[in-house]
PQR file of N, CA, C, O and H, with PARSE charges and radii, in Angstrom:
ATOM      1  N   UNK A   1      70.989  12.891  -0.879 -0.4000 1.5000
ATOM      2  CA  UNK A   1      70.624  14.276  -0.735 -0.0000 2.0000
ATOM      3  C   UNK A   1      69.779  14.428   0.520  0.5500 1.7000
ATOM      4  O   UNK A   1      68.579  14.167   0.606 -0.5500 1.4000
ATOM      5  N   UNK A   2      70.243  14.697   1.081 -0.4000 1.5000
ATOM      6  CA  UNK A   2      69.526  14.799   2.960 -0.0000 2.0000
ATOM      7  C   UNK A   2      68.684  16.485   2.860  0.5500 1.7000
ATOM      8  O   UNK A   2      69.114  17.599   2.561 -0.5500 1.4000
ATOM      9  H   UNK A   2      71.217  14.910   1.011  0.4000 1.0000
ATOM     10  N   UNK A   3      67.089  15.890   3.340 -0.4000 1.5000
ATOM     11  CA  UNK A   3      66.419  17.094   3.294 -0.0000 2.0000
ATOM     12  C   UNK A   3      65.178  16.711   2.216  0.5500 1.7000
ATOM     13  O   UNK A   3      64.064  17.226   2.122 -0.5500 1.4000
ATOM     14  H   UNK A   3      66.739  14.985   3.582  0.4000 1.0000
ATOM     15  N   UNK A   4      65.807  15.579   1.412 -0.4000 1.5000
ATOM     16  CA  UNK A   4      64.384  15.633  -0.175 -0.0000 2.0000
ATOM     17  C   UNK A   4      63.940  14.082   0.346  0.5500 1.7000
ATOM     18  O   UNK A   4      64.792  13.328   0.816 -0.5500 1.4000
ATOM     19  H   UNK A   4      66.712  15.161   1.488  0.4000 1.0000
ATOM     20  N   UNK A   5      62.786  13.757   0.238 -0.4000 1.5000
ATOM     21  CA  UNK A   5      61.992  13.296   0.095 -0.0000 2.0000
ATOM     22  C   UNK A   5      62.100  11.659  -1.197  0.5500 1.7000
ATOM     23  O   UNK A   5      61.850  11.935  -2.370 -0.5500 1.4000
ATOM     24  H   UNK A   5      62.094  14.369  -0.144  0.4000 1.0000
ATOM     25  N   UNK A   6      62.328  10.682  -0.990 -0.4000 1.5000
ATOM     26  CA  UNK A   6      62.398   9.444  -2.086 -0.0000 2.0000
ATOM     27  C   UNK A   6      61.241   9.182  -2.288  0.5500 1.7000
ATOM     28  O   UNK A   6      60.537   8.581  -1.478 -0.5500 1.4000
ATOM     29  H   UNK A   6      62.531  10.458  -0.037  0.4000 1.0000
ATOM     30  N   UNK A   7      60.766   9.702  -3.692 -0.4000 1.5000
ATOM     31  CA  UNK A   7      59.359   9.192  -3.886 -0.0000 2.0000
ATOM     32  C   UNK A   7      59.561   8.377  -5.156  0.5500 1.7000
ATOM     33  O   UNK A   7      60.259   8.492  -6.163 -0.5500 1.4000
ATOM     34  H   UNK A   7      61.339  10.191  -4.350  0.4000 1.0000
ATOM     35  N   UNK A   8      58.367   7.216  -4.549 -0.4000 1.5000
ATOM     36  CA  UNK A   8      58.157   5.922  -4.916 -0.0000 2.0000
ATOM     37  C   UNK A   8      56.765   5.803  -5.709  0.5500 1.7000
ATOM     38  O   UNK A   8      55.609   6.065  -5.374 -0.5500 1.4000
ATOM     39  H   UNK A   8      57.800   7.122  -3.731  0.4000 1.0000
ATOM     40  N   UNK A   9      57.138   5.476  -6.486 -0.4000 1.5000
ATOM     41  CA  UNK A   9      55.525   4.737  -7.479 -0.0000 2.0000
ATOM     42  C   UNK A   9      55.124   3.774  -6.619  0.5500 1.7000
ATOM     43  O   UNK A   9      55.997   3.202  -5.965 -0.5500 1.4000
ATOM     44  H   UNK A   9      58.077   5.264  -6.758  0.4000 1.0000
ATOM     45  N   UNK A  10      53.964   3.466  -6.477 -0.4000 1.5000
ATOM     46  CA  UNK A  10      52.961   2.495  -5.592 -0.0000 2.0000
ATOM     47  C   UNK A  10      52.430   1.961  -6.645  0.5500 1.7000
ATOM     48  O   UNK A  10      51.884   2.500  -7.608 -0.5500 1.4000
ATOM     49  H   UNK A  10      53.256   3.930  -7.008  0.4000 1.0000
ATOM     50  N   UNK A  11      52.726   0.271  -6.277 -0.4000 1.5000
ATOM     51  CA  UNK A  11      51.887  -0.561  -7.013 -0.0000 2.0000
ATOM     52  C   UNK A  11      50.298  -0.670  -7.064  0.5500 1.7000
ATOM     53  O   UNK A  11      49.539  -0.501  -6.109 -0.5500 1.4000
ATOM     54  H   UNK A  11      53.170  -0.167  -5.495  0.4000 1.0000
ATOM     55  N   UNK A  12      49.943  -0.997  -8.409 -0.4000 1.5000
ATOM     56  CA  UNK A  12      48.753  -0.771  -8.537 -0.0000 2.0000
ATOM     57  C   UNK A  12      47.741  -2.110  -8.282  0.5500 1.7000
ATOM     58  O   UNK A  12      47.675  -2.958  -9.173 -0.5500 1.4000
ATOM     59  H   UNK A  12      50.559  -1.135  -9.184  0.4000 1.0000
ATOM     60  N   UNK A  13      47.016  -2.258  -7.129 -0.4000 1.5000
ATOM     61  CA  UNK A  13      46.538  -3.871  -6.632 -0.0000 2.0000
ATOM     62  C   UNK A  13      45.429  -3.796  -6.449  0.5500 1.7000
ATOM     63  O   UNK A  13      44.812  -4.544  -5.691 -0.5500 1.4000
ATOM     64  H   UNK A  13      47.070  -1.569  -6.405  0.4000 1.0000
ATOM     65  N   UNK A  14      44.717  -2.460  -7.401 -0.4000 1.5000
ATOM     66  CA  UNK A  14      43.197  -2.513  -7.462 -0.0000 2.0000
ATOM     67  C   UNK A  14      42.714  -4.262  -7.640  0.5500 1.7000
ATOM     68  O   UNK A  14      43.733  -4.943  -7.530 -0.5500 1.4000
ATOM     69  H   UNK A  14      45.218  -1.852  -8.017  0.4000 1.0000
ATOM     70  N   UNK A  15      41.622  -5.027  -7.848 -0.4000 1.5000
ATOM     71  CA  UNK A  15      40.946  -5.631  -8.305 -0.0000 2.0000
ATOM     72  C   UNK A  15      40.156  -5.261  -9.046  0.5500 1.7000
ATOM     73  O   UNK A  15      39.596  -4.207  -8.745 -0.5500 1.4000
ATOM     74  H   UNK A  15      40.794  -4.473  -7.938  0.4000 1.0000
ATOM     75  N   UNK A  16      39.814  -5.849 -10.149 -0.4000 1.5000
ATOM     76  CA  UNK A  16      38.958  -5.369 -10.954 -0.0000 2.0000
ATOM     77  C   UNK A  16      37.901  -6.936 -11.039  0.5500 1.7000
ATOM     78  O   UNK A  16      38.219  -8.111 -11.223 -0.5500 1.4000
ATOM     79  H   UNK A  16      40.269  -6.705 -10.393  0.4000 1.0000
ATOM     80  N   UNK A  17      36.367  -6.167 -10.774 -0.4000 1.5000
ATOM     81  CA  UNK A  17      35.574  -7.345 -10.281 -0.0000 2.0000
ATOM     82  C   UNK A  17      35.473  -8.181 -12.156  0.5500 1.7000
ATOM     83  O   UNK A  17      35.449  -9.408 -12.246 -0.5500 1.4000
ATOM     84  H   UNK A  17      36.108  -5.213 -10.624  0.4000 1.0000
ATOM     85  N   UNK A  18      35.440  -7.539 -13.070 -0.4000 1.5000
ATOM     86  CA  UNK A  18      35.747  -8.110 -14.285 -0.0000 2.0000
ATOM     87  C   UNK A  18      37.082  -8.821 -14.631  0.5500 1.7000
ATOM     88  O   UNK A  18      37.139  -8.830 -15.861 -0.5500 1.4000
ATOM     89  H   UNK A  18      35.460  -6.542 -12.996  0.4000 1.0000
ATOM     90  N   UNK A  19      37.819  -9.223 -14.283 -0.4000 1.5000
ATOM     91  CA  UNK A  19      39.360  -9.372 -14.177 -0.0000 2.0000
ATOM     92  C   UNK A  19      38.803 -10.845 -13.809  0.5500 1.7000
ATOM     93  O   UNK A  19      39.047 -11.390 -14.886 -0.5500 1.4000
ATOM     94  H   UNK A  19      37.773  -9.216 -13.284  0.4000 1.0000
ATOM     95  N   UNK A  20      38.344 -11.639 -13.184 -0.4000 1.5000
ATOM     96  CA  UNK A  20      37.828 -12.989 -12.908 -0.0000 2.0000
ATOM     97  C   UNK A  20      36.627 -13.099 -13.156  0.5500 1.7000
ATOM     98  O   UNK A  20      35.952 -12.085 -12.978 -0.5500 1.4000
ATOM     99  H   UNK A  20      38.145 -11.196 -12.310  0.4000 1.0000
ATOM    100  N   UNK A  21      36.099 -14.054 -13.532 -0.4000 1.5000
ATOM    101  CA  UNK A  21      34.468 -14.492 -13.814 -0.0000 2.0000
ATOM    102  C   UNK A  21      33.931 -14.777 -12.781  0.5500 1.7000
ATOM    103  O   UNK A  21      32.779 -14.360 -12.651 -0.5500 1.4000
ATOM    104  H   UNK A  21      36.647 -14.877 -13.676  0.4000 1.0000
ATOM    105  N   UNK A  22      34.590 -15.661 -11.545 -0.4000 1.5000
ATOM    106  CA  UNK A  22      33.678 -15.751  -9.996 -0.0000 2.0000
ATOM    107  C   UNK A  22      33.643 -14.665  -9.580  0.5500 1.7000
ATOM    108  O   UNK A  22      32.480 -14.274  -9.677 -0.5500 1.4000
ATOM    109  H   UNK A  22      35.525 -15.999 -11.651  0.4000 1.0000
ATOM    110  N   UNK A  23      34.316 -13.864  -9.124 -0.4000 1.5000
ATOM    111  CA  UNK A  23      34.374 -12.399  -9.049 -0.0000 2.0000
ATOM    112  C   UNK A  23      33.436 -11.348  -9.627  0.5500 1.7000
ATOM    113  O   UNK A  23      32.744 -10.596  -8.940 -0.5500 1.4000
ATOM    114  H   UNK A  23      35.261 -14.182  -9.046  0.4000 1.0000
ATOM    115  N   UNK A  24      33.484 -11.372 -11.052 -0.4000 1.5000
ATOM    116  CA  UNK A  24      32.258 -10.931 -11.809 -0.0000 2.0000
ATOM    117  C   UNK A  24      31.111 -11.276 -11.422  0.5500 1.7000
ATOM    118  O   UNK A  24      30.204 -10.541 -11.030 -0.5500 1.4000
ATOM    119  H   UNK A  24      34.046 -11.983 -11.610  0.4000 1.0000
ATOM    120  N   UNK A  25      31.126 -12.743 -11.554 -0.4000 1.5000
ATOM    121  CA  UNK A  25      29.534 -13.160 -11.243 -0.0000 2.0000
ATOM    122  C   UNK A  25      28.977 -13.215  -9.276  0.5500 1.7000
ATOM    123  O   UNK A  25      27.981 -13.550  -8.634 -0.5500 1.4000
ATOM    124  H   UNK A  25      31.863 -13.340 -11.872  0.4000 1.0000
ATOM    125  N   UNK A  26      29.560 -12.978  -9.162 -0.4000 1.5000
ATOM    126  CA  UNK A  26      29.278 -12.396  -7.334 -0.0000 2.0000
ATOM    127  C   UNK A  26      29.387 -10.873  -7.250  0.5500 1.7000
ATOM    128  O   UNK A  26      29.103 -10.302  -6.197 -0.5500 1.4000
ATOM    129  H   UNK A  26      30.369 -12.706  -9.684  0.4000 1.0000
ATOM    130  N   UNK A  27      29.785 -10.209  -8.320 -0.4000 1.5000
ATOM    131  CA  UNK A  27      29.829  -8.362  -8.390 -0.0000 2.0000
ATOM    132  C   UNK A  27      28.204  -8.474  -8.855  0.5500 1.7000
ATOM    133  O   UNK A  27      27.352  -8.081  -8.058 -0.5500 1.4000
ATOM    134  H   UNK A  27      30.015 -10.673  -9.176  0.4000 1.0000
ATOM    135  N   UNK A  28      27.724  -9.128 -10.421 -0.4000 1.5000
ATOM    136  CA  UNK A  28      26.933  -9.083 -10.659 -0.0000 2.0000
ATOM    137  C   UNK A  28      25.470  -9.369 -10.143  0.5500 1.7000
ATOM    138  O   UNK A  28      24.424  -8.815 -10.482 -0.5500 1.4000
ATOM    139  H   UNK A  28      28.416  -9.447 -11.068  0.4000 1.0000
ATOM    140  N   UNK A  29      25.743 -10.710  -8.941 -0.4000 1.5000
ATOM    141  CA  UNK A  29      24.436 -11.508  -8.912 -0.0000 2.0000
ATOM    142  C   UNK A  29      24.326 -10.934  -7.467  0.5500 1.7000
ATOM    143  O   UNK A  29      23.657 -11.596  -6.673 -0.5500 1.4000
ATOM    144  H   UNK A  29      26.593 -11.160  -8.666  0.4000 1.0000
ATOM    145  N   UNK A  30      24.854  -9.880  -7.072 -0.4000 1.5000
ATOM    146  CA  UNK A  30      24.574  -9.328  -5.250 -0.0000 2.0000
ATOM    147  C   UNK A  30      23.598  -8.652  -5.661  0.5500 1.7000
ATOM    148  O   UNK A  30      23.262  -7.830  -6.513 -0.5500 1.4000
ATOM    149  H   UNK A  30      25.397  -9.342  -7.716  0.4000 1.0000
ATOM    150  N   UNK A  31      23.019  -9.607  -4.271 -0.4000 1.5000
ATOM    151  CA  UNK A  31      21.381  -9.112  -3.861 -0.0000 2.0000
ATOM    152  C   UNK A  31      21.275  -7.732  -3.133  0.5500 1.7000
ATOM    153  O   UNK A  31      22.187  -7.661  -2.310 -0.5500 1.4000
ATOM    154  H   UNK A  31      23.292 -10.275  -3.579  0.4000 1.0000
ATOM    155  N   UNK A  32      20.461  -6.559  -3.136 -0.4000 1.5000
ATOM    156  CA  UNK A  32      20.079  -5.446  -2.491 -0.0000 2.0000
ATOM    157  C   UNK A  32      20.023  -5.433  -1.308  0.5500 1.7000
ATOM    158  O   UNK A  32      19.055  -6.162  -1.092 -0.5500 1.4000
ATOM    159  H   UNK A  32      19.720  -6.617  -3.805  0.4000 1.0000
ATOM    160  N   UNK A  33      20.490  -5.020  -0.117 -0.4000 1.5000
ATOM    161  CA  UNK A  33      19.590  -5.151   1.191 -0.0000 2.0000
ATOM    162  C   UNK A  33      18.376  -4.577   1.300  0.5500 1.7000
ATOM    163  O   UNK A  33      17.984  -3.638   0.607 -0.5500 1.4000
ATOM    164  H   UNK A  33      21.276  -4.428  -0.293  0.4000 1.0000
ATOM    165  N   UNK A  34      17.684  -5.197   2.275 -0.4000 1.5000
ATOM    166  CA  UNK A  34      16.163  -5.154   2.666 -0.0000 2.0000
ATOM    167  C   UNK A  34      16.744  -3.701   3.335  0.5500 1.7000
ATOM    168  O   UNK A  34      17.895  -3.447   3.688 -0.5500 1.4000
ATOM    169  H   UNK A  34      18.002  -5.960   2.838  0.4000 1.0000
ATOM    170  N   UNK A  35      15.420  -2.762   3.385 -0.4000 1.5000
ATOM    171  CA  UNK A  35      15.844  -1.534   4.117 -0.0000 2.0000
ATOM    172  C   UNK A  35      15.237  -2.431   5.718  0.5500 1.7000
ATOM    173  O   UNK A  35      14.522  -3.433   5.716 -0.5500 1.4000
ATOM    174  H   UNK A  35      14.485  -2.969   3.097  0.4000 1.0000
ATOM    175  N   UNK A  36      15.739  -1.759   6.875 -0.4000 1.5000
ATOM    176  CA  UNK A  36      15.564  -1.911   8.486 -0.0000 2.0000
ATOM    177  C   UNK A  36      13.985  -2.160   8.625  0.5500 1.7000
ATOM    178  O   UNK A  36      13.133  -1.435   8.110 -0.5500 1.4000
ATOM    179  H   UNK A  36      16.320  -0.945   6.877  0.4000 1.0000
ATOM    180  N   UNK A  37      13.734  -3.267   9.382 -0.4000 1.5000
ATOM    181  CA  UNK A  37      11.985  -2.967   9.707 -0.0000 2.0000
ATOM    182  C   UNK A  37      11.717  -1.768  10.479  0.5500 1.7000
ATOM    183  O   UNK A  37      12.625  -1.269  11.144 -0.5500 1.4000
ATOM    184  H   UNK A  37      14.425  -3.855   9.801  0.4000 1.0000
ATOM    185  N   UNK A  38      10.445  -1.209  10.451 -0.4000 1.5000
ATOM    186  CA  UNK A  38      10.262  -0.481  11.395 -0.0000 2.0000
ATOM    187  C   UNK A  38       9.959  -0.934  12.672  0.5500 1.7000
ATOM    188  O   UNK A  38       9.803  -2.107  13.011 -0.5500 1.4000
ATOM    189  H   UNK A  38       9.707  -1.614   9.910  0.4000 1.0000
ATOM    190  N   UNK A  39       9.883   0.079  13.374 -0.4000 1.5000
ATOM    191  CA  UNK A  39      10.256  -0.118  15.000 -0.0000 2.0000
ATOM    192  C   UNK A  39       8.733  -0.583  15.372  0.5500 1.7000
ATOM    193  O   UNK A  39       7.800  -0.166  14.685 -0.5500 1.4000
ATOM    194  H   UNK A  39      10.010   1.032  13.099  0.4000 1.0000
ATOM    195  N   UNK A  40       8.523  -1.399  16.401 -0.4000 1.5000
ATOM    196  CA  UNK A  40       7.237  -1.615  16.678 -0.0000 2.0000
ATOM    197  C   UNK A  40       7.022  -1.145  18.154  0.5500 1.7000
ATOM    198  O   UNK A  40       6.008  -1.476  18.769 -0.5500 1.4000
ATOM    199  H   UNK A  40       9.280  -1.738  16.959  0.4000 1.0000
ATOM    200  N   UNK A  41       7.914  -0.434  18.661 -0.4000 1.5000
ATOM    201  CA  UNK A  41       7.468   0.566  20.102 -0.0000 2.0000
ATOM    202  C   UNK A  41       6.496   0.793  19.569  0.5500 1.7000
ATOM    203  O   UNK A  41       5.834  -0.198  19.260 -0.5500 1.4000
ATOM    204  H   UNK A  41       8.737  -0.165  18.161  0.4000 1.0000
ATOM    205  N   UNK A  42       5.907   2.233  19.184 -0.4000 1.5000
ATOM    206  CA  UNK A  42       4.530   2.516  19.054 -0.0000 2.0000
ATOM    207  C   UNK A  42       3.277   1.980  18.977  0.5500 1.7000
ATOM    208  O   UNK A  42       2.217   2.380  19.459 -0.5500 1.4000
ATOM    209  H   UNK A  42       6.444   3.038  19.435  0.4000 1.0000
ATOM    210  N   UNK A  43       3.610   0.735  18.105 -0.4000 1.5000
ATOM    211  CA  UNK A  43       2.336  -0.012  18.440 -0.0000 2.0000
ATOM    212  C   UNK A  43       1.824  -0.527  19.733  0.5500 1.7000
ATOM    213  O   UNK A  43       0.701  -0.516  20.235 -0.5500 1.4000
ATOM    214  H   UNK A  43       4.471   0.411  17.714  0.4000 1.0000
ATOM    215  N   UNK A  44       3.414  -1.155  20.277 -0.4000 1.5000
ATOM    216  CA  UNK A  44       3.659  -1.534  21.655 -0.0000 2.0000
ATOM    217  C   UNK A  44       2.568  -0.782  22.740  0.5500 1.7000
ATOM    218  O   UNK A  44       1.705  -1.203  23.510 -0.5500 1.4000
ATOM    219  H   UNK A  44       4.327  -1.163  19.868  0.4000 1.0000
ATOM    220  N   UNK A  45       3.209   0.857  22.287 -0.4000 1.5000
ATOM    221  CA  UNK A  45       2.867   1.541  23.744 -0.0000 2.0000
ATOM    222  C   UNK A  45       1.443   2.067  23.531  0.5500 1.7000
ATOM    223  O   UNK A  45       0.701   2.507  24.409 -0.5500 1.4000
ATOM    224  H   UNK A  45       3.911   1.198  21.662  0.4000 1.0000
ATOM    225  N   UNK A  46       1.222   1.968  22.417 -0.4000 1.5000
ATOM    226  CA  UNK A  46      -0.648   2.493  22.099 -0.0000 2.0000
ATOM    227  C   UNK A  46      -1.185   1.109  22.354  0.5500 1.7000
ATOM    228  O   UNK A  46      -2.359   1.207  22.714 -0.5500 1.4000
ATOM    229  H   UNK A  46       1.825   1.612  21.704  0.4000 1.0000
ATOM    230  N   UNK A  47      -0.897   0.224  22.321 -0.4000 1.5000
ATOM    231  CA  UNK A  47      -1.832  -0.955  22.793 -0.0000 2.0000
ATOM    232  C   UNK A  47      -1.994  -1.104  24.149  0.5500 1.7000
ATOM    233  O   UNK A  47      -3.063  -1.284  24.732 -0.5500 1.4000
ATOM    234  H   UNK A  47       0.056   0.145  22.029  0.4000 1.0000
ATOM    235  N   UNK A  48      -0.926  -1.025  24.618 -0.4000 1.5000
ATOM    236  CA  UNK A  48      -0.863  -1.226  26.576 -0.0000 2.0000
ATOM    237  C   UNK A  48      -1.796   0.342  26.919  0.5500 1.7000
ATOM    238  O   UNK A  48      -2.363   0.420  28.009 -0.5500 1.4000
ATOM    239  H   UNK A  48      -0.058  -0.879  24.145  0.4000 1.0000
ATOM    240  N   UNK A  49      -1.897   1.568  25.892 -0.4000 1.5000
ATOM    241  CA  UNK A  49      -2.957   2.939  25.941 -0.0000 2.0000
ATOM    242  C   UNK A  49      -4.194   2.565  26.080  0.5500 1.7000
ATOM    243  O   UNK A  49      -5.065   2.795  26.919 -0.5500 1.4000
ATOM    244  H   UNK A  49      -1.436   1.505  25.007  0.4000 1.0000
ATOM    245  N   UNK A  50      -4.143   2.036  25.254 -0.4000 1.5000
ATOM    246  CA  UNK A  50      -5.941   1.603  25.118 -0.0000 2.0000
ATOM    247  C   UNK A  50      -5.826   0.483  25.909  0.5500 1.7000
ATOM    248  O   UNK A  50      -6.460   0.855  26.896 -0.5500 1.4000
ATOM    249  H   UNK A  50      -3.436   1.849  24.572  0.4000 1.0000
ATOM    250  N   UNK A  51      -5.414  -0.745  26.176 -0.4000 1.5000
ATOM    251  CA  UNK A  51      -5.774  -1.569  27.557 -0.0000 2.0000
ATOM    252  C   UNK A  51      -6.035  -0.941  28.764  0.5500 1.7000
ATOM    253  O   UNK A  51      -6.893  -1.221  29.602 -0.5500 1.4000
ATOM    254  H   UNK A  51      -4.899  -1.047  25.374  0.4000 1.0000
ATOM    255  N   UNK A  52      -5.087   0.060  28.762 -0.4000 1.5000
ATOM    256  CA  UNK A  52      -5.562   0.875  30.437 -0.0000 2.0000
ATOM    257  C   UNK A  52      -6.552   1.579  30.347  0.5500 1.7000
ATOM    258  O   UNK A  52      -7.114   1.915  31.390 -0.5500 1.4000
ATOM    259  H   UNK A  52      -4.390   0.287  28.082  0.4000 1.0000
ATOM    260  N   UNK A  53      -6.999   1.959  29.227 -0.4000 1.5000
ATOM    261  CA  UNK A  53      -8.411   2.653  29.160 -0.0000 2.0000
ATOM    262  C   UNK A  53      -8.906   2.039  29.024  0.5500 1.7000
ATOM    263  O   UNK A  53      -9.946   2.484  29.509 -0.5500 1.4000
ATOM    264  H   UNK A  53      -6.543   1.686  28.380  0.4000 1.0000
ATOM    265  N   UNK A  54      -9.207   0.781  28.548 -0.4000 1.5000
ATOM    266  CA  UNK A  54     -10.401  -0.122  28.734 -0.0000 2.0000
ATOM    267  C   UNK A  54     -10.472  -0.590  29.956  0.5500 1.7000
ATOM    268  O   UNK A  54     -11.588  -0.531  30.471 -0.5500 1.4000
ATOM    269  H   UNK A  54      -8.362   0.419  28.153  0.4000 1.0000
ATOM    270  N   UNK A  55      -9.287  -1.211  30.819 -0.4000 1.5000
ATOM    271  CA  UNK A  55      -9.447  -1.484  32.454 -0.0000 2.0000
ATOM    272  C   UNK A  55     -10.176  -0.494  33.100  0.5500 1.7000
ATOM    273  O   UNK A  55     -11.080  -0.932  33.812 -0.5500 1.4000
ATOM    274  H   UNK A  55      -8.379  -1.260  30.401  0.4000 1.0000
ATOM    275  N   UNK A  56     -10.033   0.849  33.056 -0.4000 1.5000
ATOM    276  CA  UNK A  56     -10.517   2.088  33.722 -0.0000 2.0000
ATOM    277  C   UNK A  56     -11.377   2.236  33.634  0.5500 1.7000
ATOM    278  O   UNK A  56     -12.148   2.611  34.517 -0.5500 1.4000
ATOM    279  H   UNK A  56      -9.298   1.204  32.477  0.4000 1.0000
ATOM    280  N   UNK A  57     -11.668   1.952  32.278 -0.4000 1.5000
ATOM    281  CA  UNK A  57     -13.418   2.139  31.947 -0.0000 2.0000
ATOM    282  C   UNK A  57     -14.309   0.961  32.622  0.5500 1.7000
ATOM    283  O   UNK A  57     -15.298   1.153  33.330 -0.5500 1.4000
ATOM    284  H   UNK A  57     -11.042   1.647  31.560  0.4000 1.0000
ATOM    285  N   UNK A  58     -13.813  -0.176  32.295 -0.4000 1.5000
ATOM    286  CA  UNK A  58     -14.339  -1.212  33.018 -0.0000 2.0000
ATOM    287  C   UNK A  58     -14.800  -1.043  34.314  0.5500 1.7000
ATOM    288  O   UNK A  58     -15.959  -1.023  34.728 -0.5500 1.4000
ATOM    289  H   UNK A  58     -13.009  -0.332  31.720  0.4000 1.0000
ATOM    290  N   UNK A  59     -13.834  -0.932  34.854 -0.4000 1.5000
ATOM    291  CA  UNK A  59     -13.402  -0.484  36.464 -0.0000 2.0000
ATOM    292  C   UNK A  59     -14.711   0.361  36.646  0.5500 1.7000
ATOM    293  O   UNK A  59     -15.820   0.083  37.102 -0.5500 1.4000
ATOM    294  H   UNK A  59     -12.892  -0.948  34.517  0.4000 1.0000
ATOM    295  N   UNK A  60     -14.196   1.428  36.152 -0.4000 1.5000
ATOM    296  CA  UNK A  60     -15.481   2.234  36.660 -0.0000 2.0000
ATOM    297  C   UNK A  60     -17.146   1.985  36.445  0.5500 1.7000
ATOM    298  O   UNK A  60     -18.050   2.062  37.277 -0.5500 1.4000
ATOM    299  H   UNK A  60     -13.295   1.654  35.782  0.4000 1.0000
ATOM    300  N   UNK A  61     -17.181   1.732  35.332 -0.4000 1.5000
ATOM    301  CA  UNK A  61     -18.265   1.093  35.403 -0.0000 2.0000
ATOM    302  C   UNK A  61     -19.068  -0.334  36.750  0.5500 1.7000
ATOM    303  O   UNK A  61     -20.039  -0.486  37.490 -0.5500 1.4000
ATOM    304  H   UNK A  61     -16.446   1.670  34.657  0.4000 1.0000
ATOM    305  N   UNK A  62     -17.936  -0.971  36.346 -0.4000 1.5000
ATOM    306  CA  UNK A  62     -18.280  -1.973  37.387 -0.0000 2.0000
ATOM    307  C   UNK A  62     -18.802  -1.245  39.053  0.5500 1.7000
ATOM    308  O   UNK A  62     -19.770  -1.531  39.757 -0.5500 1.4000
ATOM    309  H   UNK A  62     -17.147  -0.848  35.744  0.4000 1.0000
ATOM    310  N   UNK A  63     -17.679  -0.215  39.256 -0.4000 1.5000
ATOM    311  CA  UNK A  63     -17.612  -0.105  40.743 -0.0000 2.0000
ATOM    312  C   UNK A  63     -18.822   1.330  40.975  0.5500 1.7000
ATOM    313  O   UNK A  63     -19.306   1.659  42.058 -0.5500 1.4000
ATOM    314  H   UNK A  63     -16.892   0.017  38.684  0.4000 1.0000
ATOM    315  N   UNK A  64     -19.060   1.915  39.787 -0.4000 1.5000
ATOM    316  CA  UNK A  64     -20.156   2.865  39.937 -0.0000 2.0000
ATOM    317  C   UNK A  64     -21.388   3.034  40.054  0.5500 1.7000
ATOM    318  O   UNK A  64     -21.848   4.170  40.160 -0.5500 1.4000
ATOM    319  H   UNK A  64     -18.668   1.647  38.907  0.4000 1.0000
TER
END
């Protein structure tokens, strides 16, 4: 019949993590991920802040 469409049942090849016991027990025993560290720019750039204000201050003192 030219024009229709042959439709096909699709096999079903889920896994089911219960369906095997290694399987199960690696569904079961997965560890959480750690959430991302935080970023340590900021600390970064407030430390090199206050070093230049302490040089400056220094500085001036010394040379005043």
């Amino acid at each position: 019949m030219p024009g229709f469409a042959m439709v096909v049942r699709m096999p079903d090849n889920t896994v089911d993590p219960s369906g095997n016991t290694e399987a199960f027990r690696a569904f079961t025993q997965s560890t959480p991920q750690e959430p991302p560290a935080a970023s340590k720019t900021p600390l970064i750039i407030g430390a090199a802040a206050v070093a230049i204000v302490l040089i400056a201050l220094i500085a001036w003192l010394a040379l005043g």
